[in-house]
C-alpha positions, 0 to 999 in steps of 0.5 A: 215772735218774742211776746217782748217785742209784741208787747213793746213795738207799738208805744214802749219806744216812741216818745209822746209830747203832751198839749194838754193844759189840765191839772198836772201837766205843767211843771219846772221841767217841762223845758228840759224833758218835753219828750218821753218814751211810754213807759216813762209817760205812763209814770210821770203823765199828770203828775209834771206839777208836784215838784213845784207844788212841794209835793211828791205824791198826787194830792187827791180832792175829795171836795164835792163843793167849792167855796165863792164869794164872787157869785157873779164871776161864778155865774160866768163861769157856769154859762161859759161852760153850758155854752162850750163844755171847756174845762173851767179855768180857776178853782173849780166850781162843783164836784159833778162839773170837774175835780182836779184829781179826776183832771189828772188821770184824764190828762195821763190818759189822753196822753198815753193814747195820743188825743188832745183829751179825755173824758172820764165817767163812773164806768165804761158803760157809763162812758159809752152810753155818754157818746151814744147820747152826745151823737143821738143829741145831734140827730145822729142816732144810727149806729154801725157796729161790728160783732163781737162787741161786751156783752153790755155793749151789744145790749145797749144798742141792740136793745136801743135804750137810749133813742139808738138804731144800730145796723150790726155788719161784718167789717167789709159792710161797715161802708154800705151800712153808713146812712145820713144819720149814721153817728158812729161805728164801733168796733172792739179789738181785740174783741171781747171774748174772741179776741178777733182782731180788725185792721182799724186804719181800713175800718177808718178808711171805710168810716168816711167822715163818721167817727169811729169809735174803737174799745181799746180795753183788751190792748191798752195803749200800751199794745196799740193807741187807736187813734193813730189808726184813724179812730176818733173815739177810743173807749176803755173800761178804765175797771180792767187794764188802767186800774190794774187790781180789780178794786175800782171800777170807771170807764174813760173815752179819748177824743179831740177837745171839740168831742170831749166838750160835749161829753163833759156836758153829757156827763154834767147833765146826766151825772155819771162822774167818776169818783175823785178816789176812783180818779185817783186809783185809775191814775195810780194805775197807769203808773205801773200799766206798761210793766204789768201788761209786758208781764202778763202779755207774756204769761198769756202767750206761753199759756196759749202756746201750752193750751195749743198742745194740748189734746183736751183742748179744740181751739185756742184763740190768742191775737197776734198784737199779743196781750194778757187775755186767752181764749179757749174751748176745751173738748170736755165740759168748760163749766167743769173747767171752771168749778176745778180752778183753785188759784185762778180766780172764777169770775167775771171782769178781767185786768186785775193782778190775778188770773180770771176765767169764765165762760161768756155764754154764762155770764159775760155774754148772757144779755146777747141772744144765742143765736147772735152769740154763737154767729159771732163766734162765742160758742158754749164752750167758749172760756175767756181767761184774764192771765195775771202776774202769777208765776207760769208755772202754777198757773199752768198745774191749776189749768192742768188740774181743772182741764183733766178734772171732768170725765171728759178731759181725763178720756180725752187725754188718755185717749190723745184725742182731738187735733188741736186746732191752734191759734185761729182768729177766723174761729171767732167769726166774721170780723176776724183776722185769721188765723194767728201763731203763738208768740213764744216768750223768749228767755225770761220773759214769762 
């Protein structure tokens, strides 16, 4: 399969007609062009009203108050919003309540993943913590989550910081698990590190009435938008894919209006706002999302395809929906791997220009207990690499270098030992999909 076609079939084709009313959706030409294909909304979402207002690039806010001199008027302003969460209209009031920056990259990005709104926050943790808070506000404090999950994620509920009880099952018990109280499910997929997939319209189906909330940050709506499937609740760590070059960090969850009244109120009350320069980089991000991951998507697919034929490595994971982020256990030791990289970057995070890799065991994925760890199928050797917009060819002759690096991988080599396993989601344990081919670039798509 050619990684273009992977990378495209989903949104890059389809056209979107927004419904929004935030800052930046209407402009003159809303008539004319009320449909897009994705890339083109992926550029022009939140910007619609620049022509008429004189200007070309997105103004950035970074007011954190706003003069009244109608205190009685700002009064009702206030209740209305503590009573229904709405977005006030009018100029705003305070920087924790709304900011109009911050406004316009909500509105892209509900947008692009197809929901009437988004909500965004200071981090993706930030962002989950906010919809654990808004159910548990509720009464409906139990979770059913699906295994693998960020390794933060699954600390915050396994550990249960915020009032949450949380049942953790393979994807064909998430039906069982459901108990009245039940206030989500989560799932994330591709998942983080294993990059297992889930089938989310029957995970959806078996959710009944009980939202589901799905971590979209490995595929980006670019590759899949969630709520299609039947997720109510579609969460990124804005820090990785929408900001694009590792310099700013928020989260951001897409749902229907009725939901994201409530997390604005949750935000407001607990504070975890995104920064309006932040809001301003995530929005400029999107922007250029959908070049970035059809490039990296298919640099990934040609590392994998390569890393596959290589006999120091065991297994290689890669998704069949395709994306930038490979997964891989090589036979020697993986933390020599690590410390023999030159041009890829070893470090934490992931979606940046630049090619990441590390080892979950280690960093991402400490906070979870081993024993947890290892059942969902991230093991000791596991590394997780973010492929970036480098050239493929020297990626390969840095991942080359580091792999033959330790004794192992030079013996391993020498000796041609091992079969390579080959793409296998099943590896990454019970909520996988299994197993998946390499999709080959074809002819200038590296």
């Amino acid at each position: 399969m050619d990684i273009r076609q992977s990378t495209e079939s989903t949104a890059d084709t389809e056209t979107i007609r927004s419904t929004e009313t935030a800052p930046g959706t209407q402009g003159p030409h809303d008539d004319i062009a009320a449909r897009h294909a994705f890339a083109t909304e992926a550029v022009h979402a939140g910007r619609e009203d620049l022509p008429g207002m004189g200007l070309h690039a997105v103004p950035l806010d970074l007011s954190t108050t706003y003069p009244s001199y109608d205190s009685r008027q700002e009064a009702a302003r206030i209740d209305a919003f503590a009573a229904t969460g709405a977005r006030p209209d009018g100029p705003p009031v305070y920087a924790r309540l709304d900011n109009p920056t911050v406004a316009r990259f909500e509105t892209a990005l509900a947008r692009l993943e197809g929901t009437e709104s988004a909500v965004a926050f200071a981090s993706g943790m930030a962002a989950l913590s906010a919809c654990l808070l808004a159910r548990g506000a509720q009464g409906l404090r139990h979770v059913v989550a699906v295994r693998p999950l960020y390794g933060c994620s699954d600390h915050l509920l396994d550990t249960g910081l915020l009032g949450t009880e949380v049942t953790w099952v393979d994807p064909a018990g998430i039906a069982d698990a459901i108990r009245p109280d039940t206030g989500l499910v989560m799932v994330e997929t591709p998942a983080n590190p294993t990059l297992a997939e889930l089938d989310l319209r029957a995970v959806a189906h078996s959710c009944g009435t009980v939202p589901l909330l799905a971590d979209n940050t490995f595929a980006t709506p670019v590759l899949q938008r969630p709520a299609e499937r039947g997720a109510s609740l579609v969460l990124h760590s804005a820090t990785k894919y929408l900001g694009g070059h590792g310099d700013v960090m928020g989260g951001v969850v897409a749902c229907d209006e009725e939901f994201a009244r409530v997390l604005r109120q949750v935000r407001f009350a607990t504070g975890g706002v995104l920064h309006p320069l932040a809001g301003y980089l995530l929005l400029r991000g999107l922007s250029t999302l959908t070049v970035r991951m059809r490039a990296a998507s298919a640099t990934a697919a040609e590392l994998a395809r390569r890393l596959v034929g290589d006999p120091r490595v065991a297994r290689v994971h890669y998704p069949r929906i395709g994306g930038a982020m490979v997964a891989f256990e090589p036979h020697g030791d993986p933390h020599a791997v690590i410390g023999g990289v030159r041009l890829i970057t070893p470090a934490v995070s992931l979606g940046s220009v630049d090619t990441l890799i590390q080892h979950p065991a280690s960093i991402s994925h400490r906070i979870v207990a081993e024993g947890d760890r290892r059942s969902s199928g991230i093991g000791d050797r596991l590394l997780r690499m973010s492929v970036g917009l480098e050239d493929v060819a020297d990626l390969w002759r840095d991942l080359d270098r580091a792999l033959d690096g330790g004794p192992a991988g030079r013996d391993a080599r020498r000796a041609g030992h091992g079969d390579p396993v080959g793409l296998s989601a099943r590896a990454a344990g019970p909520a996988a999909e299994g197993p998946a081919r390499v999709p080959v670039p074809g002819r200038g798509g590296r």
